[in-house]
N, C-alpha and C positions, 0 to 999 in steps of 0.2 A: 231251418226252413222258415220264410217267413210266411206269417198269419195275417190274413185280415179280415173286417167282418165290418159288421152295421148290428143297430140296433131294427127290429120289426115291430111288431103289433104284437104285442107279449111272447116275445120270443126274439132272436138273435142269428143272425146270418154270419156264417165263418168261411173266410176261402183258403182252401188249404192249396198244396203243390197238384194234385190231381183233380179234386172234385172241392162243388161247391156242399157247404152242410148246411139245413135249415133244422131249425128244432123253437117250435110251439106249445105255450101254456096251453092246452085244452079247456073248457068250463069245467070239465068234470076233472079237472086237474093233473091227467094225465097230459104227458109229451108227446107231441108230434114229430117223427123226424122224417127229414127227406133226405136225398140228394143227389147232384147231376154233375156230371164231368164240364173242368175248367179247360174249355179249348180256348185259352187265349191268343190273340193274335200277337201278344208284344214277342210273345217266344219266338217269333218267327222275324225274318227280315220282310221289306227295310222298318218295322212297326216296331220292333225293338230296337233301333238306334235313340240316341239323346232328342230330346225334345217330345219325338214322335212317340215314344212310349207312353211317355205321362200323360196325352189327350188319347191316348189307345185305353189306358186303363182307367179313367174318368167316367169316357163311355163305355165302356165294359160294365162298371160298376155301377153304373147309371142304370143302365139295360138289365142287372142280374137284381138288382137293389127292389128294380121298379117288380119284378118278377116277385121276388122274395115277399114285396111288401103286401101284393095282392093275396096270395098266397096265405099269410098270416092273415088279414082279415076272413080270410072265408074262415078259416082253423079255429082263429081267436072267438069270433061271431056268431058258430055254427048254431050252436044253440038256442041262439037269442032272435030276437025279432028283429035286428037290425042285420042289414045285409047291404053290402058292397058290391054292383055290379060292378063289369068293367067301365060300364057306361060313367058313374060316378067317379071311379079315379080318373078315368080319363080328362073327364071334364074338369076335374080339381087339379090334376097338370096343367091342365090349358090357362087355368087362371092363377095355376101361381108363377108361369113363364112370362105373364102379362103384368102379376105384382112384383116379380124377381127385375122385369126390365125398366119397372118403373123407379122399382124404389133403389135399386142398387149402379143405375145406369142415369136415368131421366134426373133423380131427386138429385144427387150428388155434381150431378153436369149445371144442373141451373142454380143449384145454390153459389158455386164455382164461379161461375159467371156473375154472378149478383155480388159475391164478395169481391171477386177482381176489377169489379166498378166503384162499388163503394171503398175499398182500403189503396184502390192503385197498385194491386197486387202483379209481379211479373206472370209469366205464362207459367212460370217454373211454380210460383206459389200458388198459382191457383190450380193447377196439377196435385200439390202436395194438401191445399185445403180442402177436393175434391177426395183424395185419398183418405184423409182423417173423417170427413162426412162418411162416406162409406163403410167404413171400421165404426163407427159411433150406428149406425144404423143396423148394422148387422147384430153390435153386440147388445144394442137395445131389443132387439126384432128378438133375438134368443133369449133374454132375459124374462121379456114379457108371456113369450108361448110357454117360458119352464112356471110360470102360476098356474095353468090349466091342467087339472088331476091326472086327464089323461097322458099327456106329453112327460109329463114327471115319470110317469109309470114306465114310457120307451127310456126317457133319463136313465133309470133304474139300469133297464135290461143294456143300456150305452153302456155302464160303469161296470155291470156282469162281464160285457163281453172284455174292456178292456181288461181288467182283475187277472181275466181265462187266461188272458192272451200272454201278459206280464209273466202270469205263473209256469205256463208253457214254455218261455224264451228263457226262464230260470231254470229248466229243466226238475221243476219241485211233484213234488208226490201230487198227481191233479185228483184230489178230495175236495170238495168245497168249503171244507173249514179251512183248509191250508189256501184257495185260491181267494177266502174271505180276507185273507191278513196282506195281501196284497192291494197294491197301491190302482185307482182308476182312473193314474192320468198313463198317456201312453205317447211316444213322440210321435205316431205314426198315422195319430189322429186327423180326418177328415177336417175337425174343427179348424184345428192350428193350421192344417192346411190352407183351406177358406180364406183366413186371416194373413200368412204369408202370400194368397197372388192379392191382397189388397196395396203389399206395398210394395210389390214386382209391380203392381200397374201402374204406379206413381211415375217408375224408371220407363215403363214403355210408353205411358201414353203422353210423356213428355216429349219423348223421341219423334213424334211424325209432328209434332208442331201443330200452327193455332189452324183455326180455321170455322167455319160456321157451327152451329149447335147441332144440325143434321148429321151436317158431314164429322164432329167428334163424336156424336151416339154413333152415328152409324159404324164411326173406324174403332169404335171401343168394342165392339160386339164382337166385331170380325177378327179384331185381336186375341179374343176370348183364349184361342187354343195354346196364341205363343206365351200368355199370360200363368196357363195353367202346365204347360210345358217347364216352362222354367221356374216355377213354383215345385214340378214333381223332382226337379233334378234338386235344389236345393234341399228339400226333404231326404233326398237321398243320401246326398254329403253330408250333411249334420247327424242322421243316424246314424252313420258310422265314421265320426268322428269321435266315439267318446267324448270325454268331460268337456272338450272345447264345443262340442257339436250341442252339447244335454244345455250348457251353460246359454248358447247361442239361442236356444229354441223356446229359452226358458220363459221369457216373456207370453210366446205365444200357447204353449201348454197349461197355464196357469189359464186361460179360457174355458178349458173342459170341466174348469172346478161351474160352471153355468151348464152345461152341456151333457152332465152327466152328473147320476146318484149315487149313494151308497147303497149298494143291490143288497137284498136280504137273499137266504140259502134257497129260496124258490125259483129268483134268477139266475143264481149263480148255475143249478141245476142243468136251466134249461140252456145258459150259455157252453158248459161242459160237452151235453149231451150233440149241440151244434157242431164243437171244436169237432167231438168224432164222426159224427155224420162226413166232416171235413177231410180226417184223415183215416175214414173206412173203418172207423174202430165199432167195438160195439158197448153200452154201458147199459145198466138199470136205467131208466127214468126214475122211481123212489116216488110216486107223485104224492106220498104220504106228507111230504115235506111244501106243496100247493098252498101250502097254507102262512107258511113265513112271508113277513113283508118284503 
């Protein structure tokens, strides 16, 4: 059965086959757990055909993510003087769809442009110099947030979750010393994801040809879903391609080594405690163990 999850606000979101699991570091260092039934729409037709799946479960996981995340801030926070309305994430969406369409849409379109004046670039290179912009900006953009203590800390709970998930698809004894010795790169990664529609959009947004700077922001946006469409279907065939698929993917997985920490048995914990919330089990929390890095 396959797993997936996110990292939170000291703690770790797991989707299993029927329900979602949440499970939160408390201050006082016990674990929080939740969790709600996965009514997915891909299960069903036409949202589970090819293409259409992969922008079903995008926003799905967009939607369940954004839920999860608020959620862990009240958990994580309860204690402290700092608190998270809705009103604040809200607003910090707003403006990161506004830094997201600048810097990953706007920056990469006009530097494109600027190079394909100054080098005498075809449409096709400046396409492909646009796509390398994009990739140099994103994996800059992640680079520079993982020096911020806090963001390290989700890092951590990133690496937790993947470790859980590795250890679960081995079918291994799930202890957190046994899920510690597991590896926290995974091919099924969000990151690597990201990274694979940056060079799916090189192929599509070559395809509609030239045209004004409006009119290419504007048909890159719009493209957004076939971009991630066929970004989920590739993920799909290389995960279950074995060694030719692992080999295939390898470039883009070696990313997560930015994207994700080596979690100490505090996270590993709270990612376990998740996986079951995920698949209705029930564990200890242990919050004796609150205390490893």
């Amino acid at each position: 059965m396959p797993i997936g999850g996110q990292a939170v606000i000291e703690g770790v979101l797991m989707k299993g086959k029927d329900l979602w699991g949440l499970a939160v570091r408390r201050p006082d260092g016990t674990i929080f757990r939740e969790s709600w039934n996965n009514s997915s729409r891909v299960k069903r037709s036409p949202w589970k055909l090819p293409l259409l799946r992969g922008v079903v479960v995008m926003c799905e996981m967009m939607a369940t993510g954004f839920r999860a995340l608020s959620r862990s801030a009240e958990i994580a926070l309860e204690e402290t003087q700092e608190k998270l309305t809705a009103r604040d994430i809200l607003l910090a969406v707003f403006m990161a769809v506004f830094a997201v369409a600048g810097l990953f849409v706007g920056l990469p379109l006009w530097l494109a442009d600027w190079a394909e004046r100054a080098f005498s670039l075809s449409a096709l290179g400046a396409n492909v110099f646009e796509g390398f912009v994009r990739a140099a900006i994103f994996i800059g953009y992640i680079g520079l947030i993982g020096l911020w203590p806090d963001i390290r800390q989700v890092f951590r709970y990133h690496g937790a979750e993947h470790k859980t998930i590795n250890a679960f698809e081995a079918c291994m004894d799930m202890t957190p010393s046994n899920v510690a010795r597991c590896s926290r790169i995974h091919p099924r990664c969000g990151t690597s994801f990201l990274l694979i529609t940056v060079i799916v959009s090189i192929a599509v947004f070559s395809a509609i040809g030239e045209g004004g700077f409006l009119w290419r922001a504007g048909t890159r946006v719009l493209l957004i879903p076939l971009v991630i469409g066929l970004s989920y279907e590739i993920i799909r065939l290389t995960s279950n391609a074995g060694a030719a698929g692992r080999l295939i993917m390898a470039p883009f997985l070696s990313l997560q080594y930015l994207t994700t920490r080596e979690p100490g048995l505090s996270q590993i914990e709270v990612a376990l405690t998740s996986l079951d919330a995920a698949l209705g089990r029930e564990r200890d929390p242990a919050p004796s163990a609150a205390s490893s890095s």
